[in-house]
ZAMARLUM-762125 format. One record per atom (N, C-alpha, C): x, y, z. Coordinates in steps of 0.1 Angstrom, whole numbers, plus 2048, in hexadecimal, padded with zeros to 3 digits. Example, Ala and Ser with C-alpha at 12.3 -4.5 7.8 and 13.67 -1.06 7.14 Angstrom:
2
8847C784E87B7D384E8847DF84E8807EA8478897F584788180084F
END
This chain:
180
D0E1B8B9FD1C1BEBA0D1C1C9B95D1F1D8B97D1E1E0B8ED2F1E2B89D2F1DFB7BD3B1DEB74D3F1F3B7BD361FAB76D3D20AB7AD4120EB84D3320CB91D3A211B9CD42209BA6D491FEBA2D521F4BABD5F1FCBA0D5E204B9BD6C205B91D74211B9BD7D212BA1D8221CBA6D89229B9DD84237BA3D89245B9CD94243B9CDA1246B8FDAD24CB99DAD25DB9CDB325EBA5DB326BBA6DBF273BA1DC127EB97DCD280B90DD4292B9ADE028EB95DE4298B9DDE02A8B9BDE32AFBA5DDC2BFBA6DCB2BEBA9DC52B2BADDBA2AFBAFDBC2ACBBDDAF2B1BC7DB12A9BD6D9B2ADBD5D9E2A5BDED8D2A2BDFD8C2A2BEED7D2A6BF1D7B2A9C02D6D2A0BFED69294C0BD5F291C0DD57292C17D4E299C1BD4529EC24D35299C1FD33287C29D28285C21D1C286C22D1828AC1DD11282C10D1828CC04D20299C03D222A1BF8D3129EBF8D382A0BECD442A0BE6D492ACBDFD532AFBE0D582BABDBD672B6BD8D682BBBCCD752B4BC1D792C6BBDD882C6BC1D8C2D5BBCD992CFBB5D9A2DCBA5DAA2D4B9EDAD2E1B95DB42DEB8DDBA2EBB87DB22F5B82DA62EEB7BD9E2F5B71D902FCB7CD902F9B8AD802FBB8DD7C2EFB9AD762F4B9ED6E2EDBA6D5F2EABA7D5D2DABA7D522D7BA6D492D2BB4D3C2D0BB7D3D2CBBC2D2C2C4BC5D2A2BABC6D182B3BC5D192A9BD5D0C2A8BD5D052A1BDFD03296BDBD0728ABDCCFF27ABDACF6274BE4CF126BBE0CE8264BEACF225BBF1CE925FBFFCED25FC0DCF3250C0FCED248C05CF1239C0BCFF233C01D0023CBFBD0C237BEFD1923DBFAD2423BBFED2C239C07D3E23BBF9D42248BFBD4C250BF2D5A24DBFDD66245BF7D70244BFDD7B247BF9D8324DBFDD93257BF3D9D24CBFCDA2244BF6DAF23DBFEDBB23ABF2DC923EBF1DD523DBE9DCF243BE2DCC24DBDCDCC254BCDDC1254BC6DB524ABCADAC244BC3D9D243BCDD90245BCAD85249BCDD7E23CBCAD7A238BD2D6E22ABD5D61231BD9D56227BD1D4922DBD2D4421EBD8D3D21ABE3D3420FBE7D23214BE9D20204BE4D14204BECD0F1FBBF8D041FEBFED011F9C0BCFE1E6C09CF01EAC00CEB1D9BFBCEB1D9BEECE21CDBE7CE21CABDACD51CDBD2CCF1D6BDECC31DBBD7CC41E3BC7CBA1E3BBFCB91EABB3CBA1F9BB3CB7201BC0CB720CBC1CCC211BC3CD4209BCBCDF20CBD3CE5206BC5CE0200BB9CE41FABB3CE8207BA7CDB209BA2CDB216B9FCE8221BA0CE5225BAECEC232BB0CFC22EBB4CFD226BB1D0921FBB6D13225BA7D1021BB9ED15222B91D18231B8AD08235B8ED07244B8CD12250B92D11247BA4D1E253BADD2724DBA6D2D244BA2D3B243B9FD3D24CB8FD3224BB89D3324FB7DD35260B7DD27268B83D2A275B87D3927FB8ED3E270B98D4E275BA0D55276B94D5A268B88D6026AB80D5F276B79D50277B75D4F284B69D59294B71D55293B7ED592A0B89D682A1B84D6D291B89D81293B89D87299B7BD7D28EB73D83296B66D7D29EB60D732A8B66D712B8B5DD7B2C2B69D7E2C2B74D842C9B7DD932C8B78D962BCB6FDA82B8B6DDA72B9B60DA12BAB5ADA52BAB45D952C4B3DD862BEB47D7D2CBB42D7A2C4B35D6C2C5B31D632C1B25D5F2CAB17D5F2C2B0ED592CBB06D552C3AF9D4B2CBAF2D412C9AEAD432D1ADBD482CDAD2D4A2D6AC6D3B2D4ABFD382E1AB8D2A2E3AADD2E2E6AA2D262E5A97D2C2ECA8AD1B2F0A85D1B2FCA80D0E302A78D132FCA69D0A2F3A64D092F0A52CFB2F4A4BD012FDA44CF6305A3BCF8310A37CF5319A2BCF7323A24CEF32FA2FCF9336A31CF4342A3CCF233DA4ACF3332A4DCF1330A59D01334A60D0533BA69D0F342A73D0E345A81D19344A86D1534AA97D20353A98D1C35EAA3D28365AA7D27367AB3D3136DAB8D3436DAC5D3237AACDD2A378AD7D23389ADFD2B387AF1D30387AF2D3A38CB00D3A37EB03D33376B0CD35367B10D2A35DB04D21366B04D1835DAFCD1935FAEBD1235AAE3D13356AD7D0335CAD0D02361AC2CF8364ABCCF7359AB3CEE351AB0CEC349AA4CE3352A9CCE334FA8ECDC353A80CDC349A7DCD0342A79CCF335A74CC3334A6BCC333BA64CB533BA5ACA733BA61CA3342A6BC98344A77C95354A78C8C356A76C86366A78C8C36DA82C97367A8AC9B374A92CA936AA96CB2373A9CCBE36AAA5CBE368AB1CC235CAB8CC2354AC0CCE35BAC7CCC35DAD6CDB35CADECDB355AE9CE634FAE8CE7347AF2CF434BAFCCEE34BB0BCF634EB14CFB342B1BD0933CB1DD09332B24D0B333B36D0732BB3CD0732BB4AD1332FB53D1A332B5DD23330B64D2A324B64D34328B5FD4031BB5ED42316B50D3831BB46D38314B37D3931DB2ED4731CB23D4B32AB1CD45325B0ED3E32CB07D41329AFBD48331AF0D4E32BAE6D5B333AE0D5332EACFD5433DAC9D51339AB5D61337AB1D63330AA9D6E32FA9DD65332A92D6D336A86D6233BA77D5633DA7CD4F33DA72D4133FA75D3A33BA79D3B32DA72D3631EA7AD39310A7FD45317A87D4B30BA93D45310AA3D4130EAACD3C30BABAD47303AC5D4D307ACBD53300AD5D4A305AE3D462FAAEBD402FBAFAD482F5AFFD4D2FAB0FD552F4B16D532F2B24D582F4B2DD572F1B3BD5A2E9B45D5D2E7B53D602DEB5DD502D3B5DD432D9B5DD3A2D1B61D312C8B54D352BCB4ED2E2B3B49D212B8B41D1C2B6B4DD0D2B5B4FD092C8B40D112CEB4CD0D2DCB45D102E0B39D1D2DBB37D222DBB26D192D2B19D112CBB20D0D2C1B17CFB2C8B12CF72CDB22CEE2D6B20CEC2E3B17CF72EAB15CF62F6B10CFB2F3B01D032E5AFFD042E5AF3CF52DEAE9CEF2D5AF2CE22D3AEFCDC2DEAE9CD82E5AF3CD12F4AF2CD22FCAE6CE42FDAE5CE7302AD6CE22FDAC9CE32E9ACACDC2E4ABCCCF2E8ABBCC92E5AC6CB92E4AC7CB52F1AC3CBB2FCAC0CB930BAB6CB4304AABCBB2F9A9FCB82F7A95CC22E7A96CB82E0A94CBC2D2A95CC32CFA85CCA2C8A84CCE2C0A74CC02BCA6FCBF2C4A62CAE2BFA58CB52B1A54CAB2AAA55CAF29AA4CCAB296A3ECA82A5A3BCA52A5A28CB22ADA21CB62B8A2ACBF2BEA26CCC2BDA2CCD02BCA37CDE2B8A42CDD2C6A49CDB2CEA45CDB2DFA4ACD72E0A58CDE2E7A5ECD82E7A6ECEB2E9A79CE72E7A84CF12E5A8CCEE2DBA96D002D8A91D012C9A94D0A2C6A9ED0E2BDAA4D1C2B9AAED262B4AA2D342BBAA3D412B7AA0D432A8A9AD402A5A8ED41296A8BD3428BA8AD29295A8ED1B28DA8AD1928AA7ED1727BA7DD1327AA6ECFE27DA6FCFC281A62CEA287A61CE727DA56CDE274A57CDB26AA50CCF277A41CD3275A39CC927FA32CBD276A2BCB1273A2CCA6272A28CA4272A17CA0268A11C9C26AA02C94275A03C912809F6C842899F6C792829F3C6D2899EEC5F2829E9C6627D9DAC6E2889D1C6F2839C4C782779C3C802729CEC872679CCC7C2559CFC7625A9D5C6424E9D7C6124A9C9C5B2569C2C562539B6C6124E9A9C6A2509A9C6F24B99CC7223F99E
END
């Protein structure tokens, strides 16, 4: 019995969804999203709310059973309210600014970084070193904000780096704190 995908979506208002299966497509104030699931996972819209079944109890239908219910959710709610990912740059000279949609980082690296985000995903600087990523699609916001840390991860000797909004960075003794 999968506790996620037996849980029914609700569906909120200004949202209507078309099912043509095996693909779904969810349109709402902010955007329209739209994916393909596997053919055997069975998508149902009845009173306001979206049922996901599977066929048998195999490990496979078991699987994907969860996952569709989990992917429709993520769909309703980036299409009705939309995702986002705050960053913050910590370190002396480390800054980003902002170049038409995309963003320049300086982060103590022989040259600057720019990053362009994809269709559908804005990124916005506040100060120098606040990062907002946003977007209807999950998946893509989570990507591009990756992308941005993985410029310069948090050092675990020093904390310096860029980080997600509220990460705690466990900092590392140095060599001189061993010896005494």
């Amino acid at each position: 019995m999968s506790r996620i995908g037996n849980q029914p979506i609700e569906i909120p208002s200004g949202v209507s969804i078309s099912i043509e299966h095996p693909k779904v497509t969810v349109k709402g104030p902010k955007g329209e999203l739209s994916r393909a699931f596997h053919d055997d996972m069975s998508v149902v819209e009845s009173d306001g709310m979206i049922s996901v079944s599977r066929p048998s109890d195999e490990a496979e239908h078991k699987a994907f059973h969860g996952l569709t219910r989990s992917l429709l959710s993520n769909m309703v709610i980036g299409v009705s309210e939309g995702f986002q990912k705050d960053l913050e740059l910590v370190g002396i000279g480390y800054r980003v600014q902002q170049k038409g949609k995309g963003i320049t980082l300086n982060v103590m690296l022989s040259h600057s970084v720019n990053i362009d985000p994809p269709e559908g995903v804005t990124i916005e600087v506040s100060d120098d070193n606040k990062i907002k990523v946003s977007g209807i699609d999950k998946q893509a916001v989570g990507q591009i904000a990756a992308e941005i840390r993985r410029v310069r991860p948090p050092n675990v000797y020093t904390g310096k780096g860029i980080r997600y909004a509220g990460e705690q960075v466990r900092i590392k003794p140095g060599k001189s704190a061993s010896s005494a």
